[in-house]
N, C-alpha and C positions, 0 to 999 in steps of 0.2 A: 553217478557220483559227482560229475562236474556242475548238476544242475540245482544239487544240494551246497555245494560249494560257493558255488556263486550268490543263492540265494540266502547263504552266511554272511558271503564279504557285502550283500546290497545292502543288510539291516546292520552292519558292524561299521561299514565304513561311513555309507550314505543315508543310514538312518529308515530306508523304505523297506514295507513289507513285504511286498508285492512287486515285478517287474510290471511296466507298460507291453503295452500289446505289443506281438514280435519280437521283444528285446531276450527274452529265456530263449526262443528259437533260435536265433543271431548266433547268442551266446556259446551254443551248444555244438552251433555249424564251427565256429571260429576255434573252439578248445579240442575240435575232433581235426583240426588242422584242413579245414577248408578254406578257399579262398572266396573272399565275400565281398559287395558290394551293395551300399545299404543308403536309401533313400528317405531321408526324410525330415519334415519340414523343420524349420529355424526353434529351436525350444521342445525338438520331438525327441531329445534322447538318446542323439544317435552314441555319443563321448561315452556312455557306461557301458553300451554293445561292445568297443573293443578295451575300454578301461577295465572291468573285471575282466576278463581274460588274461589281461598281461598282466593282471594281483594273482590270480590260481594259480598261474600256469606259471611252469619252473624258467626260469631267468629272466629277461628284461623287453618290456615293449620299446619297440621302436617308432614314434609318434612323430610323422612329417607335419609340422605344421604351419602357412605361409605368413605369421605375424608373429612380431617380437611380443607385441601386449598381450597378442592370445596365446602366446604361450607361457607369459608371466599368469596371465589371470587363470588359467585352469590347473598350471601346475602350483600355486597358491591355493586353489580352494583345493589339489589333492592334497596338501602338507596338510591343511586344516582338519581335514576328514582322516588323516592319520596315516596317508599312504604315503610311500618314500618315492617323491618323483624332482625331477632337475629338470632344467635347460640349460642348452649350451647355444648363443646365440653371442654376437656382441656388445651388447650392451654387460657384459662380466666383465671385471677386471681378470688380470693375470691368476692373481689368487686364486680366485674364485673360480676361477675354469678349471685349473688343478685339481682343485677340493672335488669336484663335480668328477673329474676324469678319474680321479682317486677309487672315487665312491660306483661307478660305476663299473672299473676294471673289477672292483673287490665283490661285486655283486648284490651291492647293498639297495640298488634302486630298482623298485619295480616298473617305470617306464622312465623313459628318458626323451626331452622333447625336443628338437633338431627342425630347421629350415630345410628347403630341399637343395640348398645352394652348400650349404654345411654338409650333407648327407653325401654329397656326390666327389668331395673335395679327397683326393687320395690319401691324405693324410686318416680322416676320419672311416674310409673305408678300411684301411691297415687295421686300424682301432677295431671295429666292429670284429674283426678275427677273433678276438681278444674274451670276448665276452658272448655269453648263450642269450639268441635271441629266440624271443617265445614268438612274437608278430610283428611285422610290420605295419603300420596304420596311415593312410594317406586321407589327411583332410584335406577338405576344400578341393575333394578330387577333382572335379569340372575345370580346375585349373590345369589337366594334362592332358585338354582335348582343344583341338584348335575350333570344335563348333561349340564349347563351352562360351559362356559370356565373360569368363577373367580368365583367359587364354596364359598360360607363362611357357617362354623354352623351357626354363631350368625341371619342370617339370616331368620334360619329354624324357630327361635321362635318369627317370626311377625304372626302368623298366629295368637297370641291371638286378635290381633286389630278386626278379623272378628267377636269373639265367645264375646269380650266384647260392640262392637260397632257396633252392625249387622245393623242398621240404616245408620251409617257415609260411604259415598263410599270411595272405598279404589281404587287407581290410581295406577297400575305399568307401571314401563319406563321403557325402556334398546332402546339400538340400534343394539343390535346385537343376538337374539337368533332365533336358528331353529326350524321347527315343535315341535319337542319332547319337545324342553325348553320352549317352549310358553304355551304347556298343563299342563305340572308342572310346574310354577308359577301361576298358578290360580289355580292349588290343592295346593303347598303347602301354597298359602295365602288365601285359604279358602273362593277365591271370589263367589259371587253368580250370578250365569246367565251374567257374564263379557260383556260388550261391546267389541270388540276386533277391533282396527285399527289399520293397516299395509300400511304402506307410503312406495313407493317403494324405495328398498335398493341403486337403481342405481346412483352415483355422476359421475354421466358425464364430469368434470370438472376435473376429475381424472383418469391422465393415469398410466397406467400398466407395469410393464417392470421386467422380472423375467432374472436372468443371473445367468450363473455356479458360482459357488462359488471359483473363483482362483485370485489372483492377487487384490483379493476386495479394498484393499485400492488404489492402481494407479486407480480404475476405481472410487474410489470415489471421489478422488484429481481430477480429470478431468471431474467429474459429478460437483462441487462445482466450479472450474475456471469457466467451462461455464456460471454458474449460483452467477454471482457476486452481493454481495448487497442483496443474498435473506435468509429469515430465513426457518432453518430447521432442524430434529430431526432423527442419528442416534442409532437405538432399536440393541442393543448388547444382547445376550444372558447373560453372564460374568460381572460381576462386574469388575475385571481385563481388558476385551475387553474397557470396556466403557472407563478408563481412557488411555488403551494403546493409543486407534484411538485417542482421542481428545489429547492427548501428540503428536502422530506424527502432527493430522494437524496445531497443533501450532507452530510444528519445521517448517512447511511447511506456517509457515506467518498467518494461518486463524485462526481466532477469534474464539477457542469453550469451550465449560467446560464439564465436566462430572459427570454424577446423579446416581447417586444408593444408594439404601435402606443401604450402612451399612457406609455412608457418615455420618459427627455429624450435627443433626437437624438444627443450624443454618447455617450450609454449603450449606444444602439442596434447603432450604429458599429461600438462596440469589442468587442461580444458578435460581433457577425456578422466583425468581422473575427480576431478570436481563433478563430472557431469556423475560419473556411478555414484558419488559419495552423498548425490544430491544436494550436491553445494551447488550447483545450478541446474535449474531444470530443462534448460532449451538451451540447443547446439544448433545453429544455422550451418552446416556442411558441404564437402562433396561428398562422392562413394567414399573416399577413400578412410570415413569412420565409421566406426560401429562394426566392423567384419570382428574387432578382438575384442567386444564388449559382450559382457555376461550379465547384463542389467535385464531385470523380470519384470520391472515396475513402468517399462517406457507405456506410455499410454496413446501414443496417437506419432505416426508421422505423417507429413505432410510434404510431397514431393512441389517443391517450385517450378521446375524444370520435365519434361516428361524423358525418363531413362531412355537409355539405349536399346535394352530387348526387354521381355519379360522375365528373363531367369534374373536378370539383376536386380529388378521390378520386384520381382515376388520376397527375393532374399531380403530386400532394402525394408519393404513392409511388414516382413517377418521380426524385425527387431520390436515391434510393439506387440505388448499384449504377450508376454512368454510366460505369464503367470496364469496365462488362460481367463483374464480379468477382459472383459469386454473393453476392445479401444478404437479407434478411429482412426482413418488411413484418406486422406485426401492425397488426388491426383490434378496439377494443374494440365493444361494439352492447351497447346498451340503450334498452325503450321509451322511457325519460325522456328520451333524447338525441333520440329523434323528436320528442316533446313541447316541448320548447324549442325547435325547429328552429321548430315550428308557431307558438309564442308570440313569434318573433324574427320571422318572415313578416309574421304578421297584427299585429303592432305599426306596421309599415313599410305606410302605406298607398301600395298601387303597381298599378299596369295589369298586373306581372309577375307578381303572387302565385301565379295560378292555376298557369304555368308554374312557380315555383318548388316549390310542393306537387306538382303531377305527379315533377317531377325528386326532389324528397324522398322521395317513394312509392319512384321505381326503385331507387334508394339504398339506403332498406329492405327494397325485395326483393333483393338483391343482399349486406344480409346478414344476411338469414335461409333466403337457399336452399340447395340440399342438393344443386346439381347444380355440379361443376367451377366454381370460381371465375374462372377464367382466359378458358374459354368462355362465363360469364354476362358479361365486361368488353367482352369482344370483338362479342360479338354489340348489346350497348347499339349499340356504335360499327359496326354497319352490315359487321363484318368475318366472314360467314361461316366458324364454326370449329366443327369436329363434333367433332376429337379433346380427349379429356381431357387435361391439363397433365401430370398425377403430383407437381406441387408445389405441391398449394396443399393444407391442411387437408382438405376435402371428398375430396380423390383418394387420399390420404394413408391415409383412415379412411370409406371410401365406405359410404353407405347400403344400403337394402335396395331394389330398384328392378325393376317389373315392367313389362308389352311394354300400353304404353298407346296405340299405332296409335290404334283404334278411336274411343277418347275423342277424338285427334287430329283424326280424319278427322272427326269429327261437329262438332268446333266449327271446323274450319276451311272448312268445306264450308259450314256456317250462315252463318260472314264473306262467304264469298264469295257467296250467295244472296243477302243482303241487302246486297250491295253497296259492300263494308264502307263501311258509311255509319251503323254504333252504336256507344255506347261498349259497356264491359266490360260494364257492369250489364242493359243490356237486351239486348244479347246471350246473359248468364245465362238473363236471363227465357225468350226465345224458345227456347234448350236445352231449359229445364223446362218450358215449355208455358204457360207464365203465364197467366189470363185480362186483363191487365192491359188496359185502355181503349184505350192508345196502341199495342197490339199490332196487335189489330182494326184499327181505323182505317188504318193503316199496310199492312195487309195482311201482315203476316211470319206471322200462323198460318197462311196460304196454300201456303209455302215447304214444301218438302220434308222440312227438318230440325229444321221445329217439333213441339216435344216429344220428339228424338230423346236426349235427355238427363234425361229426368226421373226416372232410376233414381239420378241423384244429389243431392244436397245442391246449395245455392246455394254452402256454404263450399269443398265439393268443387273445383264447375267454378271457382270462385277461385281457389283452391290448383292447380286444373290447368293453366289458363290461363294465371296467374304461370308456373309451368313453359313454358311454352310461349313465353311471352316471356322467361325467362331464356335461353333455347335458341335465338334466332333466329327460331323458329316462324311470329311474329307480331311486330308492332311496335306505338307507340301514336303516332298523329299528330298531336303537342301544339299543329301550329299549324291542324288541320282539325278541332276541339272533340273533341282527346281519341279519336279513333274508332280502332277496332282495324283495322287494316291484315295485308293479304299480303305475306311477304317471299318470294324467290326459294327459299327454304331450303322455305317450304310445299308447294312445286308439288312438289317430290320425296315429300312424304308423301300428297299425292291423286293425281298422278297416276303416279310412279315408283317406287311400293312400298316405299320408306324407312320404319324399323321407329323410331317413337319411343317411349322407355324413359321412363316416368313411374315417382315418388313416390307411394303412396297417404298420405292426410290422416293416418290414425292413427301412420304411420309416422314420418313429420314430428314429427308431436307428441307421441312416442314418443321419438325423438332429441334434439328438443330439452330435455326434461323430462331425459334421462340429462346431456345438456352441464350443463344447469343445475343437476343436485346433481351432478356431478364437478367443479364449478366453487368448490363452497361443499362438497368434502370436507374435515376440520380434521385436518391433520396435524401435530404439536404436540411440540415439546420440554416439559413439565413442569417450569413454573419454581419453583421452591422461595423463597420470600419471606415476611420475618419483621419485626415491627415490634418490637427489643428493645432490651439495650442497647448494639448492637452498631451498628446502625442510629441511634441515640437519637447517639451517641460521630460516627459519622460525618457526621450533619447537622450536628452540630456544625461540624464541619471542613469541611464545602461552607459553611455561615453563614461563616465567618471569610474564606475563600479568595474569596468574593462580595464580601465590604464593600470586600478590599483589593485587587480587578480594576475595582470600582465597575459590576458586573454580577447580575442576578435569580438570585439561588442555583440554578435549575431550570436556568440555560443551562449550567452546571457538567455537572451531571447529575442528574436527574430522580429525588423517593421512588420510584419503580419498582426503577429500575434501583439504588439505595441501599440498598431492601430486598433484591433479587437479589443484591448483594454481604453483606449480612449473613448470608444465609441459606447462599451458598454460600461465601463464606471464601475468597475465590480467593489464590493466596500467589505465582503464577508466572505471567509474561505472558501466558500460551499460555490460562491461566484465567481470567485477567481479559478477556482478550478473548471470552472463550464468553458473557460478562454481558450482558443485552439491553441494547444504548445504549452501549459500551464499543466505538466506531473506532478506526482508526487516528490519527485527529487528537485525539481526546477522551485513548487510552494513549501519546500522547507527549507531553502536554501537563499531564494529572492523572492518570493511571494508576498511576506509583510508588509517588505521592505515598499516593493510599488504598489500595494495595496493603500499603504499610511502616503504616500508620494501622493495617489489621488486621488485620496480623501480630505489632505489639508493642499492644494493647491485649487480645488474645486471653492473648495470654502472660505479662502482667502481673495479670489479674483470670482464670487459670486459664482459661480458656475453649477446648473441642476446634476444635482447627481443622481436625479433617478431615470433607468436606462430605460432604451427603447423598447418596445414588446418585439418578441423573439419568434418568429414563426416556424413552421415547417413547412416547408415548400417542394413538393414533389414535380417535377419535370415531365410535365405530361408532354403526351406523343403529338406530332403536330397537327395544328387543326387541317381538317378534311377542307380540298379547293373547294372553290366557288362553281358549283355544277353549272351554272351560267356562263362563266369567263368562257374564252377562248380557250378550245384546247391545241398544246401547242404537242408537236411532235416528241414522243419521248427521246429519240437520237438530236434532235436540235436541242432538247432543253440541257441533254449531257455533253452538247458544243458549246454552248454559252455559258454552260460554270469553267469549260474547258478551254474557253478565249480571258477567262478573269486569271489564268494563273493555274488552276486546281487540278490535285494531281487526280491519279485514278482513284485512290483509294481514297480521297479526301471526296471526290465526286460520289464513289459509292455511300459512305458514310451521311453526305448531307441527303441523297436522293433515297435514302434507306433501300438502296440496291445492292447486288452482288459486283463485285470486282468483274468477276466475268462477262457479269449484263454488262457492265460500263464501257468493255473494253471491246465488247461486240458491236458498240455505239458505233466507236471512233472507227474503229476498221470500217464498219459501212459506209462511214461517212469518206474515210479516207477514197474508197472504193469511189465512190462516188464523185470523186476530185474534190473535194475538202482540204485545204490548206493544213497537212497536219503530217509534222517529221515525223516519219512511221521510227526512226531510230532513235528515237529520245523513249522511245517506250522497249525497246529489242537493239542489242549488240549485234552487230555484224557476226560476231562468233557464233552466235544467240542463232541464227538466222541460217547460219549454215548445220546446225547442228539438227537444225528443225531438216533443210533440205536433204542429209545425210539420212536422216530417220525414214525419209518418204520415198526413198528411191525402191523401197523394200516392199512397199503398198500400194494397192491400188487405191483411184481414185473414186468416189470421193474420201479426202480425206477425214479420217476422225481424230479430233483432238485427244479423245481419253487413250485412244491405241496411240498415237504419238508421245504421250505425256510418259504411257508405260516403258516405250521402247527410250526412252532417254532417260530411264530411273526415277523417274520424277525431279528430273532435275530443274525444269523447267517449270512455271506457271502457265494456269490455262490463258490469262492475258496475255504472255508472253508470245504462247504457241498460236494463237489467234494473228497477233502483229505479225508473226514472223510469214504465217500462210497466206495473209492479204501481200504482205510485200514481195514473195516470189510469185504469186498469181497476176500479180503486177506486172512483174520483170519478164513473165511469160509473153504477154499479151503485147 
């Protein structure tokens, strides 16, 4: 009866014929008074899984929800679709919360929407006596798990709804939580015997595309020209970022604004409500929009910044494409963006740290890996996925990839010997054989597959390993101290002869290093710019046109783009707009005006106005030495940019090296008695932290186990300076 009921109020209220996959099962578990817990991705439906229920079913849902706008916006499109639904949050007046409480006590609404801050207030808990409740509904449940990615206390204290209302089922949503967050929210909301559905995470609809982090704005300006007429949402880390980007792309003619939390309330408002109403189509942001927006039509976001974990990641790119309308999703990655992730952590002193740097790590392997992007999301999230996408970047432009079974079989076979009861690191060890104290002791050189790995590197089995947890392979259990774990997906490769495709190291770092100078190729118009008196006659006329706007001459238009008009003489719209700085808002507003300026000043003081030819000019790579010259030492040549002033990374840049090669340089040479302050490159702090790290390993030391054991808190330059200069102190 209920499943005919419901599929009354889905074509009465919501217009549809038919339920999506799971949602009738949901449904049916929720009205038989089961406690449910329901999965699934941004735009998958979950709001009508516990919406009809609380329309059938006799008295009033009770709907936790963590945003004021998302509870204006869905309780708006219930009033629309005809259903009797309210909130009670602050943003009502006195009245109006009366009306609501009115309407509520009398039993006139079929749900009612509440904060969890509101819900838990004694006042509102009396109230709830008051009135027959059909469910409880907690969205944005991940938010009442501390291994959730949007952590809140207020959340931890829903659990009373089980201990007072052990009858009433209790619904949680989210669309983004992993194994571990899935079994803590049903402890900490004290569900009983949970129904648990899992809709798969996959949005197909949604391509992938992860890019070095250099030149980000040119590559966004020409991600946006391509993509004219469409709406969509840059995630800035920075509150400053969010307004700088949407500053420049306004100077660059496009239509954007910019959101962040310490903008004033009705600024907020009217960005986020222009941006649905498609009064503007680009929002430069932090996280902290789009969680309460119901918009179907975003077509592409584009992260500036690389997120803090994946669950926020996936949720953040979930906002495009809810119309199931194919959209695009760029991700920009740079070290530095890990680096502030770490210095925003460790600022925050909390019990969660350790878990939020785990989550940080998968984040960055996820994008720095070389294997299907789509497959590394899914598998994070516990959803067995072998086949490649074809739409993400990686599949796109696939690597070089050889039959790496064997290396599989040997560190999966190790986990499973020892119980998986190690982390990554000493799992390494026991591959290579390590003599390490806690080996012994332990008994793992005992194990069969001690030292069955020693043919590689410590960065190797790293690098392979990553692979293998991008893959499903293996998993990492953040709430059993980090240990490497078996997934169902391994038993196929030990005992069912499943072929796994690995990455070799060189190749990785081979790829990357090509991404990274196709990222910094200059492909260049040749601007022609002249400081005469042609230029001299035009600042003029930006001076006058300032004083009597009562504006800074530069907002006019900038010596650049002033020179670039003298030099090139433009006489005809179509030329003045080729001028760097020269929009459509800047030639409707002053364009004529210095157009006619250099057209009768030219003409009056004789001057050719016809400009110079324009070329293109690509920056090729530098020309190859003189296999004749003398060749001079590669550690001397990195001392003598290194006695002109130059830093390291300006060193690596000009000698198209690695920072690490550069820094390997100078430590030699330091070694070497080389006039060179080892402390201008490493802190004293720097230097003991390295020593603090080493007292725990043997000799010799490895940089990549050092760099683990300090969080990566350190750079491999760093830890290099730091190990020459106690080797030093040693001696």
């Amino acid at each position: 009866m209920n499943n005919e009921k419901a599929l009354q109020a889905l074509e009465f209220y919501y217009g549809y014929k038919s339920f999506r996959p799971m949602q009738a099962e949901i449904i049916e578990k929720i009205t038989s008074g089961k406690d449910t817990l329901i999965l699934m991705p941004t735009g998958g439906g979950k709001s009508i899984c516990y919406q009809i229920p609380a329309i059938i079913m006799e008295g009033t849902g009770v709907i936790v929800s963590p945003l004021i706008s998302l509870m204006k916006d869905q309780v708006e499109a219930l009033k629309s679709n005809g259903v009797e639904a309210a909130y009670l949050n602050s943003s009502l007046t006195a009245a109006e919360q009366r009306d609501v409480e009115e309407r509520l006590y009398s039993g006139k609404l079929d749900m009612i929407y509440v904060s969890p801050e509101k819900l838990v207030t004694k006042e509102f808990v009396l109230s709830l006596s008051r009135i027959k409740i059909n469910l409880f509904a907690i969205d944005e449940a991940h938010c009442v798990s501390a291994w959730g990615h949007d952590f809140r206390p207020e959340y931890t204290h829903l659990k009373f709804l089980k201990q007072q209302y052990p009858n009433t089922p209790v619904v949680a949503c989210t669309a983004t939580a992993d194994k571990i967050t899935r079994r803590d929210i049903v402890k900490q909301l004290q569900m009983q015997e949970p129904e648990v559905f899992i809709s798969s995470f996959d949005r197909p609809n949604l391509s992938l595309d992860v890019r070095p982090g250099v030149k980000r704005f040119e590559q966004i300006l020409k991600f946006i020209k391509e993509r004219p007429n469409q709406s969509g949402i840059v995630y800035c880390l920075s509150r400053k970022s969010t307004e700088s980007v949407a500053a420049k792309l306004r100077a660059k003619d496009i239509d954007a604004e910019h959101y962040h939390a310490g903008m004033p309330p009705q600024k907020r408002a009217q960005v986020q409500e222009d941006f649905i109403n498609d009064k503007t189509p680009i929002v430069c942001a932090t996280i902290a929009f789009g969680m309460g927006i119901d918009k179907s039509n975003v077509r592409w976001v584009i992260h500036y910044n690389m997120p803090q974990n994946i669950e926020g990641f996936y949720q953040e790119i979930g906002r495009a494409g809810r119309d199931g309308v194919a959209s695009d999703t760029m991700l920009f990655y740079s070290y530095a963006d890990v680096q502030n992730w770490k210095d925003i952590i460790s600022k925050n002193e909390s019990s969660q740290n350790e878990i939020k740097l785990s989550k940080l790590n998968r984040m960055q392997q996820y994008a720095t890996s070389l294997f299907c992007r789509r497959k590394v999301l899914l598998n994070y999230f516990s959803e067995n996925w072998r086949d490649n996408c074809g739409n993400c970047d990686i599949c796109k432009n696939p690597p070089e990839y050889f039959n790496g079974t064997v290396i599989a079989q040997k560190a999966l076979s190790a986990i499973y010997r020892l119980r998986q009861n190690t982390g990554l690191l000493l799992l390494i060890d026991v591959l290579r054989g390590s003599q390490r104290r806690e080996i012994f002791d332990k008994g793992y050189n005992k194990i069969k597959t001690y030292g069955a790995g020693r043919d590689y590197s410590f960065q190797e089995w790293r690098h392979y390993l990553e692979q293998l947890l991008n893959q499903g392979y293996i998993e990492i259990a953040h709430d059993d101290g980090n240990k490497i774990k078996l997934t169902t997906a391994s038993q196929a490769v030990l005992f069912e002869g499943e072929k796994v495709q690995l990455i070799k190291l060189v190749t990785a770092q081979q790829r990357a290093e090509k991404d990274r100078k196709k990222a910094n190729v200059k492909v260049k118009i040749e601007r022609n710019r002249v400081r005469d008196d042609v230029f001299e006659h035009l600042r003029q006329l930006r001076a006058t046109m300032a004083r009597e706007e009562g504006i800074p001459p530069y907002i006019i238009f900038s010596d650049a783009t002033l020179e670039e008009m003298a030099a090139m003489k433009p006489t005809t719209e179509a030329a003045m707009q080729q001028i760097s700085g020269v929009g459509a808002q800047k030639w409707k507003k002053y364009g004529r005006t210095f157009m006619r300026a250099i057209e009768t000043y030219c003409k009056e003081n004789n001057i050719d106005l016809t400009p110079p030819p324009v070329k293109e000019v690509v920056v090729a790579p530098k020309p190859k030495k003189d296999p004749k010259a003398p060749k001079i030492p590669t550690a001397e040549q990195t001392y003598q940019l290194y006695q002109k002033g130059l830093t390291v990374e300006q060193i690596a840049e000009q000698r198209e090296l690695k920072g690490s090669t550069i820094a390997g340089h100078l430590v030699k040479l330091y070694e070497a008695g080389r006039n060179i302050p080892i402390q201008k490159f490493v802190s004293k702090t720097e230097i003991q932290q390295v020593a603090e790290a080493i007292q725990s390993m043997e000799e010799p030391y490895r940089a990549g186990e050092i760099f683990v054991a300090l969080q990566e808190q350190l750079t491999y330059p760093k830890i290099y300076f730091a190990l020459a200069y106690i080797r030093k102190q040693k001696s």
